[in-house]
Residue frames as qw, qx, qy, qz and C-alpha x, y, z in Angstrom:
[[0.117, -0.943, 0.174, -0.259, -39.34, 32.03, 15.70],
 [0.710, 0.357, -0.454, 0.402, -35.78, 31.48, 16.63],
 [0.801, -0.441, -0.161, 0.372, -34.23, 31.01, 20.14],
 [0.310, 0.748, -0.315, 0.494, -31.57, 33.90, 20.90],
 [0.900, -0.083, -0.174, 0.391, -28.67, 33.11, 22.90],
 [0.314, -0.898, 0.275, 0.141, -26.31, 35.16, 25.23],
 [0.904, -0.007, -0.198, 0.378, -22.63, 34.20, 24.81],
 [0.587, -0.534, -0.284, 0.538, -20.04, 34.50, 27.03],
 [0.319, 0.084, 0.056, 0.942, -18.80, 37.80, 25.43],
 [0.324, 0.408, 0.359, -0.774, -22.44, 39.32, 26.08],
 [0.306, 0.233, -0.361, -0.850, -23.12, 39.31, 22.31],
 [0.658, 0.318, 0.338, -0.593, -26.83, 38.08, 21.25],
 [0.197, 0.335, -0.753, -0.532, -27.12, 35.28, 18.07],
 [0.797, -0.006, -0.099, -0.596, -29.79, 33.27, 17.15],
 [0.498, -0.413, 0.763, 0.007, -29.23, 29.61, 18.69],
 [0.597, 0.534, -0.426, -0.422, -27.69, 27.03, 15.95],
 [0.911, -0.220, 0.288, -0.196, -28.65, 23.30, 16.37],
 [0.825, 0.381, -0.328, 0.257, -26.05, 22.64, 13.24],
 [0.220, 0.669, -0.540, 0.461, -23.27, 24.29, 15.31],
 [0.647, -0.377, 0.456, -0.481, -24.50, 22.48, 18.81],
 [0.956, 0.167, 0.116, -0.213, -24.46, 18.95, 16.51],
 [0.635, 0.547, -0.345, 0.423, -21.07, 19.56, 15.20],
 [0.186, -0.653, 0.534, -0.504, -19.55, 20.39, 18.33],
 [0.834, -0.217, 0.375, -0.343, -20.99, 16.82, 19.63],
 [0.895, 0.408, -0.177, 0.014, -20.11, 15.07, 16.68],
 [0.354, 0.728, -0.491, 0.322, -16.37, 16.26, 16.98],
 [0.301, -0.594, 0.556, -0.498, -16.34, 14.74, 20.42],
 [0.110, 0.044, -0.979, -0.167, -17.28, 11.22, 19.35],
 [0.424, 0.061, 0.723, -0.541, -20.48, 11.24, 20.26],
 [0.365, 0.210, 0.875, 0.237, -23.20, 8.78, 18.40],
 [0.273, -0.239, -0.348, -0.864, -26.03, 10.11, 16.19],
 [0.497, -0.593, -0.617, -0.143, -28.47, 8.64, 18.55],
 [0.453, -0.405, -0.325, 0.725, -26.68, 10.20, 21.23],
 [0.067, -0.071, 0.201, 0.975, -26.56, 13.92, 19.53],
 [0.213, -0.393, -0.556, -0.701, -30.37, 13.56, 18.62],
 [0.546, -0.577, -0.546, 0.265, -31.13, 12.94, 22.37],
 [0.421, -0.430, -0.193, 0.775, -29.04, 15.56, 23.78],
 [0.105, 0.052, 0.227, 0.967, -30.41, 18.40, 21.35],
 [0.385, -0.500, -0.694, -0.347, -33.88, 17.34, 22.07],
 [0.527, -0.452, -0.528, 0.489, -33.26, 17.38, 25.26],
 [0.289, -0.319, -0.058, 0.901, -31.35, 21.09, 25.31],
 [0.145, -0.275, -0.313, -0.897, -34.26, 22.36, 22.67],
 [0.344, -0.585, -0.667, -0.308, -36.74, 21.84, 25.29],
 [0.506, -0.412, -0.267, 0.709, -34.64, 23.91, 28.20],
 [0.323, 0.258, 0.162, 0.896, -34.06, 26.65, 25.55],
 [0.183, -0.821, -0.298, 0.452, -35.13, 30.14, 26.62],
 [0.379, 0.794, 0.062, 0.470, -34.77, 33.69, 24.96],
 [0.131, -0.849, 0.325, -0.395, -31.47, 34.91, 26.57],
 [0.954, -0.239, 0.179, 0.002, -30.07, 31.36, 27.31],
 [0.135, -0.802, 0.573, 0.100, -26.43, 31.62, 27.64],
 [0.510, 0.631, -0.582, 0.056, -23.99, 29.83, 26.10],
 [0.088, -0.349, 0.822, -0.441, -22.73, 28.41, 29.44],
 [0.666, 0.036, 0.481, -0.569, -25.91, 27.08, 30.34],
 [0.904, 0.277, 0.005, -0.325, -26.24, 24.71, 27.42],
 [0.322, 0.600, -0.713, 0.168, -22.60, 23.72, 27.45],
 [0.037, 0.338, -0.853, 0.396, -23.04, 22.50, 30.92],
 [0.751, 0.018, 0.349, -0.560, -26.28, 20.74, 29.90],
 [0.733, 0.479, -0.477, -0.083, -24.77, 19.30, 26.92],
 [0.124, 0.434, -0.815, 0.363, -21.60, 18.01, 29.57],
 [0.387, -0.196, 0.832, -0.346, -23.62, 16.38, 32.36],
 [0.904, 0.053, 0.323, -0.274, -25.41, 14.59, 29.68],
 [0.567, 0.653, -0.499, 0.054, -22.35, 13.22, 27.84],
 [0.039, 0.444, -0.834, 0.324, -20.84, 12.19, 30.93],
 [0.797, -0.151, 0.498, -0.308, -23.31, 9.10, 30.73],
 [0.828, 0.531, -0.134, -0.124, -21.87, 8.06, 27.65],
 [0.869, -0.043, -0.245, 0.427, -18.34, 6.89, 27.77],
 [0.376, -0.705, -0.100, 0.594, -16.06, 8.96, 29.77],
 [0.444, -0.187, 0.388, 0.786, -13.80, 9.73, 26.79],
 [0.252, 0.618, 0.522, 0.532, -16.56, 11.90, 24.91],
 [0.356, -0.890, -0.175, 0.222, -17.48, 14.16, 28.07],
 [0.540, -0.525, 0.233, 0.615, -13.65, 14.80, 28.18],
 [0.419, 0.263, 0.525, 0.693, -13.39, 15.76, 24.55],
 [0.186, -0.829, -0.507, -0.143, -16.70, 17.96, 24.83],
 [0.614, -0.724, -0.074, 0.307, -14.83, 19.36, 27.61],
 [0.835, 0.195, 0.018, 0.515, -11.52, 20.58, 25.62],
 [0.300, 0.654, 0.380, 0.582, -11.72, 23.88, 25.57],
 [0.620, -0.718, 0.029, -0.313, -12.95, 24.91, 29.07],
 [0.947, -0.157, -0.058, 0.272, -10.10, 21.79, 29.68],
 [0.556, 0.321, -0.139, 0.754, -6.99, 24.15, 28.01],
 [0.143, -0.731, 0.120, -0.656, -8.33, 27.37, 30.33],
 [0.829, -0.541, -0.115, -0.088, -7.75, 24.86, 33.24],
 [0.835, 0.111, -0.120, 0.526, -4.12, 24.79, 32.46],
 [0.073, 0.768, 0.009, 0.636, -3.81, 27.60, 34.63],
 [0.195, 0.972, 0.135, 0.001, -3.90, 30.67, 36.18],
 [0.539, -0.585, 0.334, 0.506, 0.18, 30.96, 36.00],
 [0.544, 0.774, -0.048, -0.321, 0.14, 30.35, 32.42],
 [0.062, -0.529, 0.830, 0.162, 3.26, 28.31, 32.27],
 [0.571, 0.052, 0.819, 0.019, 1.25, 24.83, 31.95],
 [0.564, 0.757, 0.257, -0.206, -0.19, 26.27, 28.30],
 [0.379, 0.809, -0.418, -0.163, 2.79, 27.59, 27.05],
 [0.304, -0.334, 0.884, 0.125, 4.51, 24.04, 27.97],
 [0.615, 0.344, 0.685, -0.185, 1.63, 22.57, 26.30],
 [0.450, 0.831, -0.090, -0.315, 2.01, 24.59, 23.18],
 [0.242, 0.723, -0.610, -0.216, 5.60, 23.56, 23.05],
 [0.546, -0.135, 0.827, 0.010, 4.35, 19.63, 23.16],
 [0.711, 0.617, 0.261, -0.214, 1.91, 20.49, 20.24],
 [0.171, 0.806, -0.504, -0.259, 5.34, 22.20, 18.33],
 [0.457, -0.412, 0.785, -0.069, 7.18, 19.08, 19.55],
 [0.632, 0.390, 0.665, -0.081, 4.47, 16.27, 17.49],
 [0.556, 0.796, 0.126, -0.203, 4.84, 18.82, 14.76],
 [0.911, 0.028, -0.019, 0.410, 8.74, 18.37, 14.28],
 [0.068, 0.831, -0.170, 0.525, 10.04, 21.46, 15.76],
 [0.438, -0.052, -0.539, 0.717, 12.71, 22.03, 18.70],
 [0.030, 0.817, 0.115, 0.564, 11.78, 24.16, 21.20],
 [0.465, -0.129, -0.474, 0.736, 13.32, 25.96, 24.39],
 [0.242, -0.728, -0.546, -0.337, 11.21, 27.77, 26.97],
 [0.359, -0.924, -0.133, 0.014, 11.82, 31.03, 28.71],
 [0.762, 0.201, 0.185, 0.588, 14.29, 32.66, 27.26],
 [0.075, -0.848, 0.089, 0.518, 16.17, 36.17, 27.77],
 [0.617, 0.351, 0.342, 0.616, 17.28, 37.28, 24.66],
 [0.156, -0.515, 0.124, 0.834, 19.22, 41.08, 24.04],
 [0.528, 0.626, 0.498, 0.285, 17.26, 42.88, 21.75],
 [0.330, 0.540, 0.084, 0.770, 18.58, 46.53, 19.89],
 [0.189, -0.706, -0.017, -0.683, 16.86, 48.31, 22.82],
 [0.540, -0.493, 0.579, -0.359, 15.94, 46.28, 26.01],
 [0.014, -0.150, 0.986, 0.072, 16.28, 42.57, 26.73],
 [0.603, -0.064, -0.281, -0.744, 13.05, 40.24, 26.10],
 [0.421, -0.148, 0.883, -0.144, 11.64, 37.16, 27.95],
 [0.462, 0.226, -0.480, -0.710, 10.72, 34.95, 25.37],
 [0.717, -0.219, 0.514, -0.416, 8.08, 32.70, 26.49],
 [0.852, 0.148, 0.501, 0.047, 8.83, 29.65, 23.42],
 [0.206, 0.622, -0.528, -0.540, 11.71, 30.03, 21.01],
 [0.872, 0.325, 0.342, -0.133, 10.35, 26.94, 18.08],
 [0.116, 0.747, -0.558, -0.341, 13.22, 25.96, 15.45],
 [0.794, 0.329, 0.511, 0.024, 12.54, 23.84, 12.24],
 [0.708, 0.534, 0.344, 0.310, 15.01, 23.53, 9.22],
 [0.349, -0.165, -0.048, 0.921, 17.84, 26.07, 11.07],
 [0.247, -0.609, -0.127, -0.743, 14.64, 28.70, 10.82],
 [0.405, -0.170, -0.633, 0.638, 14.26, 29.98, 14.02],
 [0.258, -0.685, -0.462, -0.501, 10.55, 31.51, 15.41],
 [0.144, 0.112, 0.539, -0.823, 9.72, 33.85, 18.78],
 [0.445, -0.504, -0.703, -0.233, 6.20, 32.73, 20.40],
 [0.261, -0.285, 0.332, -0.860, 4.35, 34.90, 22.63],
 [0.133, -0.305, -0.943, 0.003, 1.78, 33.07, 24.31],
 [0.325, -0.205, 0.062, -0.921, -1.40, 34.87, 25.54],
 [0.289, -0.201, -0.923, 0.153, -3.22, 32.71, 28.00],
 [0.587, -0.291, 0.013, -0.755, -7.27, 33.50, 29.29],
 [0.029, 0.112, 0.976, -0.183, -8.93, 31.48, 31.50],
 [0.289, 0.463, 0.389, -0.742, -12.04, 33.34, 30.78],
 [0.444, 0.429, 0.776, 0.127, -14.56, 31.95, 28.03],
 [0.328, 0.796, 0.493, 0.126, -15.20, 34.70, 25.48],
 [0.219, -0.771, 0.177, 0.571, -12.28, 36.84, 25.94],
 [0.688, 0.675, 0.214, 0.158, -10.93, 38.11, 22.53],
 [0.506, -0.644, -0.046, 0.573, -7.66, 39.46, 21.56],
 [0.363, 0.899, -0.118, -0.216, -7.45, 42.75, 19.69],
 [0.440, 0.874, -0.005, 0.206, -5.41, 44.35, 17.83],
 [0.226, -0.872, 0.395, -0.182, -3.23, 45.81, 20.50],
 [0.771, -0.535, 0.342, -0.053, -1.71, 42.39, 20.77],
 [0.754, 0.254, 0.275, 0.539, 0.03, 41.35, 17.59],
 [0.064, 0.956, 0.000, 0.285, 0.51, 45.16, 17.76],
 [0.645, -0.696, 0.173, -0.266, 2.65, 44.56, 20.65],
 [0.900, 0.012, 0.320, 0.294, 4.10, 40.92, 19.87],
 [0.714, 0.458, 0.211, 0.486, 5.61, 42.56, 16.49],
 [0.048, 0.920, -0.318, 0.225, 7.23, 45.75, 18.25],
 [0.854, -0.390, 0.339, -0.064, 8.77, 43.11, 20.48],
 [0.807, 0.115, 0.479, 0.327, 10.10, 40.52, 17.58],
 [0.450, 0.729, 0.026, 0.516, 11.69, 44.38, 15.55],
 [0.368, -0.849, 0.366, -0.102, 13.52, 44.77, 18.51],
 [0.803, -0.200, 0.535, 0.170, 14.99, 41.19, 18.46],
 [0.805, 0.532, 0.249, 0.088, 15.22, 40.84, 14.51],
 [0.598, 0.678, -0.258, 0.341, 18.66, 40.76, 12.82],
 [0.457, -0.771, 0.367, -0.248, 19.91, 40.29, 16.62],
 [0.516, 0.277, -0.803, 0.107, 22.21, 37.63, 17.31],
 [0.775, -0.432, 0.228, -0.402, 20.37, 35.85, 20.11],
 [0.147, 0.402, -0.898, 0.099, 22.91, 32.89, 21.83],
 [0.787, 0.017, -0.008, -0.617, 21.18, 29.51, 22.01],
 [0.974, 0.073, 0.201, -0.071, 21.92, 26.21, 22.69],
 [0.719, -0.349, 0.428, 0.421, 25.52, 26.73, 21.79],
 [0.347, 0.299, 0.481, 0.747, 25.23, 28.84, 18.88],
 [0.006, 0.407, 0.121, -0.906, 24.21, 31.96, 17.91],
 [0.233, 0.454, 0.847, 0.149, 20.81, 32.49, 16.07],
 [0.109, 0.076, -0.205, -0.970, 19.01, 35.15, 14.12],
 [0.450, 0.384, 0.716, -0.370, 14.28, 34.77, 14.28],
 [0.062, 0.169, 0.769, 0.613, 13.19, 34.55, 10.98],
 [0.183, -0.385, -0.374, -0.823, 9.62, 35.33, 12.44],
 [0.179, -0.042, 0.638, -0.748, 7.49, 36.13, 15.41],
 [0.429, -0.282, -0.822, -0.247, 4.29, 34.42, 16.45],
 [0.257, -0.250, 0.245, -0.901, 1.24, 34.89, 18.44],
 [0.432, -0.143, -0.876, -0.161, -0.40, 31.86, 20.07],
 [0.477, -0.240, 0.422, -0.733, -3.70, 32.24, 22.32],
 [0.155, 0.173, 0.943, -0.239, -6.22, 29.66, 23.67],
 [0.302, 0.583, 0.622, -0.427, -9.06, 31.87, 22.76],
 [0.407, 0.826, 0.346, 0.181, -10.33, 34.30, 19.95],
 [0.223, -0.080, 0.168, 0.957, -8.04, 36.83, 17.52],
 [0.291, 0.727, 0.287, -0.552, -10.39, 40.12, 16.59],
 [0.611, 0.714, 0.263, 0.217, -10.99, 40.46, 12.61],
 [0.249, 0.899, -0.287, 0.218, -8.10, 43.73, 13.01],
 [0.875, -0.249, 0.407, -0.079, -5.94, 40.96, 14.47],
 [0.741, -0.030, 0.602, 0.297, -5.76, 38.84, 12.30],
 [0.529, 0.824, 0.202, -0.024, -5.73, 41.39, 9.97],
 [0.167, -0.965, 0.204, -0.008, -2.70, 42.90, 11.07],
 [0.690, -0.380, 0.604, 0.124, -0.94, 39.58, 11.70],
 [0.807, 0.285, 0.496, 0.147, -1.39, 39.34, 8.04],
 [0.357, 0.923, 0.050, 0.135, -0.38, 42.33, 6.67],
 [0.149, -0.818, 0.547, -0.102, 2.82, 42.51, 8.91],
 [0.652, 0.272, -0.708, 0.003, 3.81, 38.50, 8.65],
 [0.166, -0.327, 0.759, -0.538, 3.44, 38.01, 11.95],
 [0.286, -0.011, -0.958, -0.011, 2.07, 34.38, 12.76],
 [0.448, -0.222, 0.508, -0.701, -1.28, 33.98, 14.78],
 [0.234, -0.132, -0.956, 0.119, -2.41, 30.73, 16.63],
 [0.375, -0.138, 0.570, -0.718, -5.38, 30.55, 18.51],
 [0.597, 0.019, 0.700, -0.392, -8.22, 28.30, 19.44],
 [0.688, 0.458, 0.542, -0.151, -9.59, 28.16, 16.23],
 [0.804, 0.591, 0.026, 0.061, -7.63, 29.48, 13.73],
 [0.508, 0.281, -0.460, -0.671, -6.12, 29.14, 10.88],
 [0.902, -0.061, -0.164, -0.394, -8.79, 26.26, 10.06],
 [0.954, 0.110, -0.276, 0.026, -6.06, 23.71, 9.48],
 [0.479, 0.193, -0.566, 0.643, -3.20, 24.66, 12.22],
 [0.356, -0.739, 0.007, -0.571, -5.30, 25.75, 15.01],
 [0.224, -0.389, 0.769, -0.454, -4.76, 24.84, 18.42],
 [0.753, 0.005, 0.453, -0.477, -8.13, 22.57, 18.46],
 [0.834, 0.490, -0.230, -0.103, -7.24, 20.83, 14.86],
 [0.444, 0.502, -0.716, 0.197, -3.39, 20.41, 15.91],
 [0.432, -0.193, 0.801, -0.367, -4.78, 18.20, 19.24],
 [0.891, 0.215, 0.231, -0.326, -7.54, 16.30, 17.44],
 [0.703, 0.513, -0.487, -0.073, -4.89, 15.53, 14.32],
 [0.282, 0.322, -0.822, 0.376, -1.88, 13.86, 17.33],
 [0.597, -0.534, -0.598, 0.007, -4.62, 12.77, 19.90],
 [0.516, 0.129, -0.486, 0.693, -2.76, 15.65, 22.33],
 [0.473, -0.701, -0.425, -0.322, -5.31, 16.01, 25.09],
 [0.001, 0.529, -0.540, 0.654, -4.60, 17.69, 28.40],
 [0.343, -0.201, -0.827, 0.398, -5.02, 16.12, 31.50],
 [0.107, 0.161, 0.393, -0.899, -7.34, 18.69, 32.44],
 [0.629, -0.203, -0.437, -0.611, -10.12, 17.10, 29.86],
 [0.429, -0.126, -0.892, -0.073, -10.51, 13.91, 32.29],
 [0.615, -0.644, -0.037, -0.454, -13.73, 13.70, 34.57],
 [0.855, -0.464, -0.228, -0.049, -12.35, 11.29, 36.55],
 [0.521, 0.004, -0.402, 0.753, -9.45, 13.19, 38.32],
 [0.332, -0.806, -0.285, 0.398, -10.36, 15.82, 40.79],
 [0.191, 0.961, 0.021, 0.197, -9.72, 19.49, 40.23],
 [0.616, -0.689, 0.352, 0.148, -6.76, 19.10, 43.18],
 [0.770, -0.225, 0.476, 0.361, -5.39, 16.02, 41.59],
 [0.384, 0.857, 0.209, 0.273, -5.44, 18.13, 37.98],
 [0.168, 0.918, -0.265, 0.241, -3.15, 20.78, 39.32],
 [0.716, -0.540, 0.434, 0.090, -1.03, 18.24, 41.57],
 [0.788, 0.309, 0.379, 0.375, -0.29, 16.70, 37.85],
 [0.371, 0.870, 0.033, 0.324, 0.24, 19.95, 36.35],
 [0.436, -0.828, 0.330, 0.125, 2.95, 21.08, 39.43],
 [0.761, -0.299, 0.542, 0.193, 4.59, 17.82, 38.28],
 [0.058, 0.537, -0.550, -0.637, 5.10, 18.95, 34.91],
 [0.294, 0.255, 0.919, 0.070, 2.47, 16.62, 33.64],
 [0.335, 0.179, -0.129, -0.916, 0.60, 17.92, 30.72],
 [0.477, 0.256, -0.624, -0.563, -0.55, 15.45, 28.39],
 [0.880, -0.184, 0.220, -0.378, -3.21, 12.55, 28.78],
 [0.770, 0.475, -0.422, 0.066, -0.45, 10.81, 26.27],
 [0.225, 0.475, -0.732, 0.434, 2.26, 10.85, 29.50],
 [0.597, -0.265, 0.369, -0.661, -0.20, 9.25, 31.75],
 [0.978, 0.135, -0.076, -0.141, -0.60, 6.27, 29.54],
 [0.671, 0.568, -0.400, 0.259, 2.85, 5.98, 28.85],
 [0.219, 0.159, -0.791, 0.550, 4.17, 5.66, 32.57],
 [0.598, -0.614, -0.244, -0.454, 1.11, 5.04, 35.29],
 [0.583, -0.326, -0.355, 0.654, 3.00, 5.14, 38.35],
 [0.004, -0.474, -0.165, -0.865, 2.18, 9.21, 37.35],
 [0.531, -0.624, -0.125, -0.559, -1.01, 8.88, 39.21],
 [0.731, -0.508, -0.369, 0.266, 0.29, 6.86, 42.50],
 [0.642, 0.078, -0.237, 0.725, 2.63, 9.59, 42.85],
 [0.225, -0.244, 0.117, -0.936, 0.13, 11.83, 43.65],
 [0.266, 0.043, 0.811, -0.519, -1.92, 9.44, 45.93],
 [0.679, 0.110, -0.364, -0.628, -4.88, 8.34, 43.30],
 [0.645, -0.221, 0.623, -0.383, -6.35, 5.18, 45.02],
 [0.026, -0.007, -0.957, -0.288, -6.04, 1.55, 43.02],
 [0.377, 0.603, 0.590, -0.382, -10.11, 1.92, 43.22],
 [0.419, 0.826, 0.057, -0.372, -9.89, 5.04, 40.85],
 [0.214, -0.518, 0.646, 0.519, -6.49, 4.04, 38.82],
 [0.562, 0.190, 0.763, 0.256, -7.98, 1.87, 36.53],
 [0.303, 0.831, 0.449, -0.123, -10.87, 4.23, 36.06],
 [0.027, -0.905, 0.118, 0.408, -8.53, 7.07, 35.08],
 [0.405, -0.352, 0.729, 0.424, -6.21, 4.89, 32.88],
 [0.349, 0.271, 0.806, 0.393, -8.83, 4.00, 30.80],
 [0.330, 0.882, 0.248, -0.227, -10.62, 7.33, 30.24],
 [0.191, -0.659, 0.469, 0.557, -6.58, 8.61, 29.47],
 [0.462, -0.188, 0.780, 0.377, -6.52, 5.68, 26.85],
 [0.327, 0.580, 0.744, 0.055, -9.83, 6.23, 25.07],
 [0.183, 0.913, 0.022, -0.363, -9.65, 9.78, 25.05],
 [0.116, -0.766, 0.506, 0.379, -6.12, 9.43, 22.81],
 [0.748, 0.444, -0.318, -0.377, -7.41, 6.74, 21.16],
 [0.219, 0.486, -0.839, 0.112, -5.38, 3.82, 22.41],
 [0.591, -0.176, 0.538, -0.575, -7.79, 1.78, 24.47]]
């Protein structure tokens, strides 16, 4: 008899050790390690065990393994930290753009046919030239209908065939885009297809998702590492610090927000492992 599970959206599903194994795996963790930690969590299980609850058994036993798996583990729960303003996500988006070989310029007014628009990431590869909406949740299991690429694509047929000024020239969007952290609804992503309109989100499409385009460049937030405080996390983020990738690359980062030569090392080397440089 099978184990049924809550998840965070309320809905009910039988619990799935492959999906609970893959979800380790992806985070580096060993096969000995993964056979422990599912033992472990199939002896906790309960009918009507949530989602949350085994996450945040899965986490506090990861975080005896090296740091840099916890933090992986952790990615997800890591990008809804990049909050609750929503500006550190949509800069983060435009570092992912950035690794992919796109310009990009953030918070933009642009005059469209009716009213003006703030456009939260204009992306521009090969003189084509994209509007990005972002749509930022901090809340596990939110989904976004319909109503939003519904939305996005009245938006981007206001703008379209506009001359929009830019960087010293004068540009025309070729196509509009819809990037979330969390879940499109099946009439979504239906819609986004039927009308060309672009959608990003946590998980899809398979091979450009948000979670596939960090794992492929190593481009972890600073909000996976255990070993910074929740404080020192948004002291980095104030500072326009997204990436675990800018941490390695200058470490005078963390003295500038008062991280003690005790913990510096400790925090240098979770940054390095998690990105793969250690």
């Amino acid at each position: 008899m099978s184990i049924i599970i809550t998840k965070a959206s309320g809905e009910k599903a039988p619990f799935s050790e492959w999906k609970l194994e893959q979800s380790l795996s992806r985070a580096g963790a060993t096969d000995v390690a993964i056979s422990a930690i599912i033992d472990n969590i199939k002896n906790k299980l309960y009918d009507g065990i949530s989602t949350k609850e085994i996450y945040s058994i899965a986490f506090q036993l990861l975080k005896k393994q090296p740091h840099a798996i916890a933090a992986k583990y952790n990615l997800k729960r890591a990008i809804m930290q990049l909050g609750p303003s929503g500006f550190p996500f949509e800069k983060f988006y435009a570092e992912i753009l950035k690794h992919q070989g796109y310009s990009t310029f953030l918070n933009v007014i642009a005059h469209g046919h009716c009213i003006n628009h703030e456009i939260d990431i204009i992306a521009s590869k090969d003189d084509h030239y994209y509007m990005l909406e972002c749509k930022f949740h901090n809340q596990v299991g939110y989904m976004c209908d319909v109503k939003i690429p519904l939305y996005i694509n009245s938006r981007f047929n206001d703008l379209i065939n506009q001359a929009i000024p830019l960087n010293n020239k004068t540009i025309t969007f070729d196509q509009g885009w819809v990037v979330t952290n969390t879940k499109f609804s099946l009439d979504a992503i239906k819609y986004g297809e039927c009308m060309g309109l672009k959608l990003i989100s946590w998980d899809y499409p398979a091979e450009k998702s948000i979670r596939e385009s960090i794992d492929s460049k190593s481009l972890y937030p600073i909000t996976c590492l255990t070993t910074l405080s929740a404080v020192e996390k948004m002291k980095l983020l104030e500072n326009g610090i997204i990436l675990c990738k800018e941490i390695c690359a200058d470490h005078t980062i963390l003295s500038s927000i008062g991280i003690s030569k005790t913990r510096f090392q400790n925090v240098i080397k979770e940054s390095s492992e998690v990105i793969g440089s250690a």
